[in-house]
TIRO-298606 format. One record per atom (N, C-alpha, C): x, y, z. Coordinates in pm, whole numbers, plus 50000, padded with zeros to 5 digits. Atoms other than C-alpha are relative to their C-alpha. Layout:
BEGIN
XYZ;...
***
This chain:
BEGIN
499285006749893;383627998644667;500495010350102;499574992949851;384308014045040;501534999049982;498455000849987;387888019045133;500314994650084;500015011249913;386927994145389;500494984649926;500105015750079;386387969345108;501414998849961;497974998450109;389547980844891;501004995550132;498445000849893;392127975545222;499424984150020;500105011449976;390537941445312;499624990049870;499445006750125;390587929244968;501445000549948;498754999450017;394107940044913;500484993150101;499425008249893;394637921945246;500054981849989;500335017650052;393197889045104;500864997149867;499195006250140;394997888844790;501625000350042;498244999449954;398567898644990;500274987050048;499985017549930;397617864345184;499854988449909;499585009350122;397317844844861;500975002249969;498685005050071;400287857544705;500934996150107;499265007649915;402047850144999;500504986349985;499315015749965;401287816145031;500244994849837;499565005050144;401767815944623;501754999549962;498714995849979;405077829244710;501014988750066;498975008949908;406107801344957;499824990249905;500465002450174;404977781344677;501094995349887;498365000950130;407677789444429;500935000650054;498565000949943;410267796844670;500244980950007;499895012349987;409867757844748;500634996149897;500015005050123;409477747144384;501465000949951;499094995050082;412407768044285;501454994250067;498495007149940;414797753144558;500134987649933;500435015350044;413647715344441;500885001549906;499464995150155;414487730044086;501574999349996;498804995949974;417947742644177;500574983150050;499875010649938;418437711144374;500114984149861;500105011950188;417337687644006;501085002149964;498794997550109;420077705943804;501315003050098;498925001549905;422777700644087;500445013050048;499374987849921;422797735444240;499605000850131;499955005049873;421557717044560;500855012250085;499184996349877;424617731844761;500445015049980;499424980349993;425017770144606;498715004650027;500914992849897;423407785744872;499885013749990;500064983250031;424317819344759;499115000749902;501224999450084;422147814044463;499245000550008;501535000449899;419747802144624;499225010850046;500154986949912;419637829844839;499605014249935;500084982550071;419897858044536;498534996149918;500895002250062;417237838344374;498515001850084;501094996949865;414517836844688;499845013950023;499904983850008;415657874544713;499265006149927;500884997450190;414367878844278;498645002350098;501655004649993;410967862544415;499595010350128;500974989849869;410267883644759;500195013949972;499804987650087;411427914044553;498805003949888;501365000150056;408827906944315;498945003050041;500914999649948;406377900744556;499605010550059;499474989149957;407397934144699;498955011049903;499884993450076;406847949344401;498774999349843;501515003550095;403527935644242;499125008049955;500764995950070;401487961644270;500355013949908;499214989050104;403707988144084;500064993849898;499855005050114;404227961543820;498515001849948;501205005050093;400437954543782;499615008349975;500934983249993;399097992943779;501205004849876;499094993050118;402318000243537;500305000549910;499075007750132;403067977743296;498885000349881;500184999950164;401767984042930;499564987649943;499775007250041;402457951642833;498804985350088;501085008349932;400077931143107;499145005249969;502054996450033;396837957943039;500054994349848;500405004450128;397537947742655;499714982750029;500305018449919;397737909442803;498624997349997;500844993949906;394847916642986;499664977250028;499795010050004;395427880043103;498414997750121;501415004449950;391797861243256;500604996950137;499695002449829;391397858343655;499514985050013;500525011449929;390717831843841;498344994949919;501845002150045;386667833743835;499794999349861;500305002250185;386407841443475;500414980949952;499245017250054;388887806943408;498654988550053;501205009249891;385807790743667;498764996449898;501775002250029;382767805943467;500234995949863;500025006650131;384287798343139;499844981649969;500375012050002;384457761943259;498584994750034;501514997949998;381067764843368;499434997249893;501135001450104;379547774043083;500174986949874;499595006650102;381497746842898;499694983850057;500735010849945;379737722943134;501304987850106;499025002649948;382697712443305;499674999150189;500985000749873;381087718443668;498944998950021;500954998549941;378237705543781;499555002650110;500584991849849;376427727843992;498765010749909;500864992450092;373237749843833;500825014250058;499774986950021;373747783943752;499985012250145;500584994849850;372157799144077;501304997250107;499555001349869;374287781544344;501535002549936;498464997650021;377837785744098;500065014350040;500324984450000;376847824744076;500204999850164;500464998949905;376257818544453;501765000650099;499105003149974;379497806244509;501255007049974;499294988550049;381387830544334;499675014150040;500474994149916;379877855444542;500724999250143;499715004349850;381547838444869;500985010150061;499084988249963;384317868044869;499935012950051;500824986450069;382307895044788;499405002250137;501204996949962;379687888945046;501065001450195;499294996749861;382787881745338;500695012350022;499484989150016;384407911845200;499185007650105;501094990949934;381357932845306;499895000350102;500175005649867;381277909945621;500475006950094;498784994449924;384467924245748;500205014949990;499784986050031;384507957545598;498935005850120;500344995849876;381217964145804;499164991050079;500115014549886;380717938446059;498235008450055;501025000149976;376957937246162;499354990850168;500445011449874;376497902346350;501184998950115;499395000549869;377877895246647;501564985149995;499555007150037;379837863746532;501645005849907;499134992950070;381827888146301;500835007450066;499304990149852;382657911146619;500554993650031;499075005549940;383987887546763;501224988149986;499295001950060;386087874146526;501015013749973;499284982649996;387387910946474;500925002650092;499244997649854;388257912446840;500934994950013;499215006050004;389787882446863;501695004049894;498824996050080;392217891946541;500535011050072;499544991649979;392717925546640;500664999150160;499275000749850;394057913447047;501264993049960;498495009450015;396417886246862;501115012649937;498824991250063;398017919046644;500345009050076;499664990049881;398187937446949;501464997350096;498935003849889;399907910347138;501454995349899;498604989950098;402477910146812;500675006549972;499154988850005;403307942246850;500625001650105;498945002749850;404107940247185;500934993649995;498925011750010;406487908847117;501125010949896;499204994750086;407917931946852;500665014350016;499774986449931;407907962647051;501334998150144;499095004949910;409497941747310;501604997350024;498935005550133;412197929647063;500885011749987;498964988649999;413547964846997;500655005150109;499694994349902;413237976747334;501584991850097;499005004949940;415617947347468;501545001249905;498524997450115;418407952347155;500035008650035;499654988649966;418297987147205;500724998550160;499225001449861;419247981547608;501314992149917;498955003850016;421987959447462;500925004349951;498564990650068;423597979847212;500375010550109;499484989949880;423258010047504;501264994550099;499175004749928;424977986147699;501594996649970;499485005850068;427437975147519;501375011149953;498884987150049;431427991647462;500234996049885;499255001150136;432548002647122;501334998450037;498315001749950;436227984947089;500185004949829;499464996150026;436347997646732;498525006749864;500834997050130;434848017146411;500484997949875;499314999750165;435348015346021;498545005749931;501524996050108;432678035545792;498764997750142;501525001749943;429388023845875;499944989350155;500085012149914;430217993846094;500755006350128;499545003149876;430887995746448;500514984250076;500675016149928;431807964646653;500675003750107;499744998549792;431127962147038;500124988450041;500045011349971;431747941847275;498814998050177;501045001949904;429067931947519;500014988250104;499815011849927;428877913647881;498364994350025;501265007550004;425127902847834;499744994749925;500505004950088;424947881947591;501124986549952;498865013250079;426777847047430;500504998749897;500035000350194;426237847047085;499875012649884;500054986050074;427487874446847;499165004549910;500864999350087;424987888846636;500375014749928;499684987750080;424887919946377;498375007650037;501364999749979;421887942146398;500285018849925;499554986950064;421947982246245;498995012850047;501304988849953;420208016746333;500035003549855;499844992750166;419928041246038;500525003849937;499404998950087;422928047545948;501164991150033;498635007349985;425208022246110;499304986350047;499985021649949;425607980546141;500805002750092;499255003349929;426697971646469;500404983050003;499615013149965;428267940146533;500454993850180;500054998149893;428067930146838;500474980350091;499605012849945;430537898947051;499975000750094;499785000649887;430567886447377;501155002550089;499054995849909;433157900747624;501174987549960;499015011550002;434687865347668;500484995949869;499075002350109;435447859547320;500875005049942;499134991850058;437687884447248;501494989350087;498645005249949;440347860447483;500294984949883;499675012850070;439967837447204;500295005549816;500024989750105;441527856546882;499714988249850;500055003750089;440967827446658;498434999749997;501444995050051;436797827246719;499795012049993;500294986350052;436947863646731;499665004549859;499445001450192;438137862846356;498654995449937;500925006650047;435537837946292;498355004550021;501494989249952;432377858746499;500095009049895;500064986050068;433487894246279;500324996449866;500535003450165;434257878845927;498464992949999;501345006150076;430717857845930;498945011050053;500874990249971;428987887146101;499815014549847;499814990550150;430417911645788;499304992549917;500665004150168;429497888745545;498135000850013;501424995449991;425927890145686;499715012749946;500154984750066;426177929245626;499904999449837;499815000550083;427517920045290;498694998449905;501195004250015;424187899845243;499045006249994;501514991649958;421747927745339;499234988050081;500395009449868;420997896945591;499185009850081;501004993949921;419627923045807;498875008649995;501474998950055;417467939645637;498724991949980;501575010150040;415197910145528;499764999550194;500444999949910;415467903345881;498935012650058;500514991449936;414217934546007;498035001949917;501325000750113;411177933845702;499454989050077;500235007349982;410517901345821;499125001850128;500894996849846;409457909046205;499465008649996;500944989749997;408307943346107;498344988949883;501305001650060;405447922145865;499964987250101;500535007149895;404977895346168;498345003450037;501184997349980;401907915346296;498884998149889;500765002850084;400417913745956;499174985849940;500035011450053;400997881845890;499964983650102;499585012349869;401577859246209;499264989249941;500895008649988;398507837346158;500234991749880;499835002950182;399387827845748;501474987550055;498785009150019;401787797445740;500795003049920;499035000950157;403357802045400;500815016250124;498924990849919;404877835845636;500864990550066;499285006949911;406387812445862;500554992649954;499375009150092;407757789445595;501035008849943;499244995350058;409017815945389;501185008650125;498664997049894;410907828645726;501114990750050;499025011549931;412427797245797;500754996249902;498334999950143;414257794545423;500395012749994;498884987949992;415357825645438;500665000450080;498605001149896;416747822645758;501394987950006;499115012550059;417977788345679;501224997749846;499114994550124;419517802045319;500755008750052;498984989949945;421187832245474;500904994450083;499255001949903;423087813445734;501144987049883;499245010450136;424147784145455;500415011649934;499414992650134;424947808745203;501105011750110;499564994749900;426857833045507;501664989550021;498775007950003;429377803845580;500074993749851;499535001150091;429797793745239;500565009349940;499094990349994;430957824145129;501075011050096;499544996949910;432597834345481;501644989049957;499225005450049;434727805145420;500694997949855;499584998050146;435307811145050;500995010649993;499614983650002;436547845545115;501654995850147;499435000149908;438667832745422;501554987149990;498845008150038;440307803845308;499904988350176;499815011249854;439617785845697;499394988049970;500595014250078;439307747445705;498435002450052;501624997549947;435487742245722;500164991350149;499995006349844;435987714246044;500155009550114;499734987849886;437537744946255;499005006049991;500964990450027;434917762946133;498624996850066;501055006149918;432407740246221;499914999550158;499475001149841;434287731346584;499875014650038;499954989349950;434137766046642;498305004350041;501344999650025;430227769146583;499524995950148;500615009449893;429507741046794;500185001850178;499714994549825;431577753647119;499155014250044;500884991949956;429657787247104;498484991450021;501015007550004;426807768747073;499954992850180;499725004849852;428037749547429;499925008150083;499954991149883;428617779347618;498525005749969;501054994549995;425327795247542;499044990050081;501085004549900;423277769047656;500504998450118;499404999249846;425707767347982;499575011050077;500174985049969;424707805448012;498815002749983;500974994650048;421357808247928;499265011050077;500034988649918;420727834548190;500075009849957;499574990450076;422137858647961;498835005949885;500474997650087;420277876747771;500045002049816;499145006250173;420207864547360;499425013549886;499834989850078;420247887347096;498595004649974;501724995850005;416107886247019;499805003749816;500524994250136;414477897846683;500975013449942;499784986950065;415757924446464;501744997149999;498385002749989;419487907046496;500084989249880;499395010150024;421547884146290;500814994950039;499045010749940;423197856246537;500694993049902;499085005850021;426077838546474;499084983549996;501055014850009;423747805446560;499025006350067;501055004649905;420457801446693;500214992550159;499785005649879;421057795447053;498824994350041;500635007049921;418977768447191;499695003950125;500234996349876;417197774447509;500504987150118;499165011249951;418317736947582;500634993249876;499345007350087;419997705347452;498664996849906;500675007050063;416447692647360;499115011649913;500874993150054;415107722247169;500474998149812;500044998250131;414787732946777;501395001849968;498565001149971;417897748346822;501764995849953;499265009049999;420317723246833;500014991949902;500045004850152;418747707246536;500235008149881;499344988750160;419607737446297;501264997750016;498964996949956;422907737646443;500774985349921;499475014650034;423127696446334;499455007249862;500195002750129;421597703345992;501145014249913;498414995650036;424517734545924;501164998649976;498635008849991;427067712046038;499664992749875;500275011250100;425667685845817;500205010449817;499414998150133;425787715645524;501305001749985;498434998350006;429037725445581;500664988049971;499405008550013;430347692645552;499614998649839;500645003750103;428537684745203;500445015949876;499924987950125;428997722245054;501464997049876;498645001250082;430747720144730;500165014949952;499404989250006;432187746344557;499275007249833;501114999650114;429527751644261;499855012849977;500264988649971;428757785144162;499285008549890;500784997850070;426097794043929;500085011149909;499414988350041;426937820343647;498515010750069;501284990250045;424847856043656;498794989949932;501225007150134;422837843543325;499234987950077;500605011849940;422137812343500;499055001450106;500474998049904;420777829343814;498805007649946;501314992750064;418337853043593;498954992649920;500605013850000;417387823743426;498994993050039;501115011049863;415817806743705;499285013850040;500514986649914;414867839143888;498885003449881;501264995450063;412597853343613;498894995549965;501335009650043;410067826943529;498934999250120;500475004049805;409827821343943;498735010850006;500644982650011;408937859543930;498685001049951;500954998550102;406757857843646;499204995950050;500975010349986;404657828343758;499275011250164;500754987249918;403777858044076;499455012849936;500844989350075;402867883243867;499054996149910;501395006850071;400347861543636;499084998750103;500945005249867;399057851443991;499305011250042;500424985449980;398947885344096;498345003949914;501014998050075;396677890543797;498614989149932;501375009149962;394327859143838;499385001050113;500734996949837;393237870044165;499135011850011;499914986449967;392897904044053;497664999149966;501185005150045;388827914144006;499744999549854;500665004750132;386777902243731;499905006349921;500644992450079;385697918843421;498404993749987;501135007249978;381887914243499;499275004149876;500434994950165;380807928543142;500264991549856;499735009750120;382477897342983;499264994649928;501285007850055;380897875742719;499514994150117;499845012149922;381177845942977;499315006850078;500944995149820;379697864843259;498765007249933;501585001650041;376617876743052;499594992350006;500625012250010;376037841742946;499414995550093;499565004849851;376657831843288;498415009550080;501624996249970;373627859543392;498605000849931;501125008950106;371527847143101;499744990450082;500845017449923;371487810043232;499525002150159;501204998349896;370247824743572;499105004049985;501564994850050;367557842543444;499114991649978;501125011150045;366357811743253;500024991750092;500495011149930;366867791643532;498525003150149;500704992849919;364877814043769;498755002749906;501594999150054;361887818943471;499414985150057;500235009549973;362047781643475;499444995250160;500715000249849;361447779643868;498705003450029;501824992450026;358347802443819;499314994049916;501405006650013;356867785543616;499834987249976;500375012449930;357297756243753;498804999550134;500574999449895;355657769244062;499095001749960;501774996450058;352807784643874;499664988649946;500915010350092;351957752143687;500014987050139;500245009249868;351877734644058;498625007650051;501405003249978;348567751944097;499155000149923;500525002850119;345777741243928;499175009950005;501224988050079;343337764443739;498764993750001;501525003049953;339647760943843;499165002049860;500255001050130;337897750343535;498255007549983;501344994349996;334417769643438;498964992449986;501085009150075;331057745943389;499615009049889;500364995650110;330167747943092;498205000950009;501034997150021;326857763142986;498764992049893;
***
């Protein structure tokens, strides 16, 4: 195998576990949701964490672990040709073999592109991850102007917090060794949302909130085109902000209604302001500012409100959270290792190039007994 093949096979199996990944994150909320942990969002949150940690961390487990090469648990294909041979698919030998091949032969496709059809599939990909990076290149370049812009009113440790006249909606965001936090000029004349911007902005810090974020848009280019990416960005962002005010308000003791009313008026002035430039990628906002009333927006903003109102006060032990979290895990690392390649030396896959052989003698001499043999007169 090329080191063409090896990177675009490791690229195809990162895009399965992916979407194997969005997958269980689903499953595992549902789950949580059955045994009434519906509304602990922090769980939630440490548990979704377990699973993209895992996923993180697959191929150190699968190259390391002792305990999986003694496993040595069957892939995919094998599970296929064993049903095969057990007559379970019909399809002859030739076109299953043929079919199980379909990876192999696109692998090659892509590794070294030949036809013209392939080029320009190539092209195409490689202009969309171009114009990704730009969006993402774009992304830093405008945060960076903002924090430049932007006065420090105070420090502690790592955290800074500024206050900035371009922008509506407070967000957190960090270089390499410091979280800034970063509010709008005008809210500082209001010391009770102030309070409410810089405790739910900390607790983001608290969260490592910005980190995933920042992971998240840095694997954009990789991943843009893959749905299960775009799923698994939208519960995480949607868990971090639930789980953020549930423990913001846990820790604070404020009624949740103020809390909410407070939400909702930033929320007002931003879209009054939209001129302003909004925080962009690589931040964690206070809300999602809508570009209008009728955008996406405005509907996160209603389905927050709607948790906040509903959050109870539930709170899942440790044990309980490892619990759930390890099986989630697990069920990615078996996956991991059904995807992985074949052992083509198996019984099953001899058999498997036995019954082509005989089906290919069989062809021949079928063909040979389609012409006839010219008989001698006899003497």
């Amino acid at each position: 195998m090329t080191k063409a093949e090896f990177l675009v096979n490791a690229y195809i199996d990162a895009n399965i576990l992916l979407a194997f990944a969005a997958l269980v994150i689903v499953l595992g909320r549902g789950l949580m949701a059955g045994i009434g942990f519906g509304a602990a969002f922090r769980a939630q949150l440490t548990v979704v964490g377990g699973i993209l940690l895992t996923l993180v961390l697959i191929p150190v487990i699968s190259s390391g672990s002792d305990l999986l090469s003694r496993v040595a648990l069957p892939s995919a294909s094998d599970i296929m040709v064993a049903r095969f041979l057990n007559g379970d698919i019909a399809m002859s030998a030739t076109d299953f073999d043929s079919f199980l091949g379909l990876r192999t032969r696109f692998v090659e496709a892509v590794a070294a592109p030949r036809d013209a059809a392939t080029m320009v599939m190539l092209s195409v990909a490689a202009l969309a991850f171009m114009a990704v990076i730009w969006r993402v290149a774009a992304s830093i370049a405008r945060l960076r102007a903002t924090l430049n812009a932007a006065y420090t009113i105070r420090r502690h440790g790592r955290v800074a917090i500024l206050s900035s006249d371009s922008i509506t909606v407070p967000f957190t965001a960090r270089g390499p060794w410091t979280y800034y936090v970063v509010i709008p000029t005008g809210m500082f004349d209001d010391s009770f949302e102030t309070k409410i911007a810089i405790g739910h902005e900390l607790q983001h810090i608290r969260q490592h909130d910005v980190e995933w974020e920042i992971a998240l848009e840095l694997l954009a280019p990789l991943f843009f085109w893959n749905p299960a990416y775009w799923l698994i960005r939208r519960q995480l962002r949607t868990l971090r902000e639930y789980a953020c005010d549930q423990e913001f308000l846990a820790r604070s003791g404020l009624d949740r209604h103020a809390y909410g009313k407070c939400l909702i008026d930033v929320a007002q002035r931003a879209m009054a302001r939209r001129h302003l430039v909004p925080s962009g990628a690589f931040s964690v906002p206070l809300i999602d500012a809508p570009a209008s009333r009728w955008t996406a927006g405005s509907c996160k903003l209603g389905r927050r409100i709607h948790a906040l109102v509903r959050m109870a006060s539930c709170r899942p032990s440790r044990v309980c959270i490892v619990c759930l979290t390890l099986p989630l895990s697990l069920s990615l690392v078996v996956m991991a290792q059904s995807i992985s390649r074949p052992n083509l030396w198996s019984h099953d896959r001899i058999m498997l190039t036995t019954v082509i052989n005989l089906e290919r003698i069989h062809s021949l001499n079928a063909a040979l007994g389609s012409f006839s043999v010219p008989q001698t007169p006899d003497n």
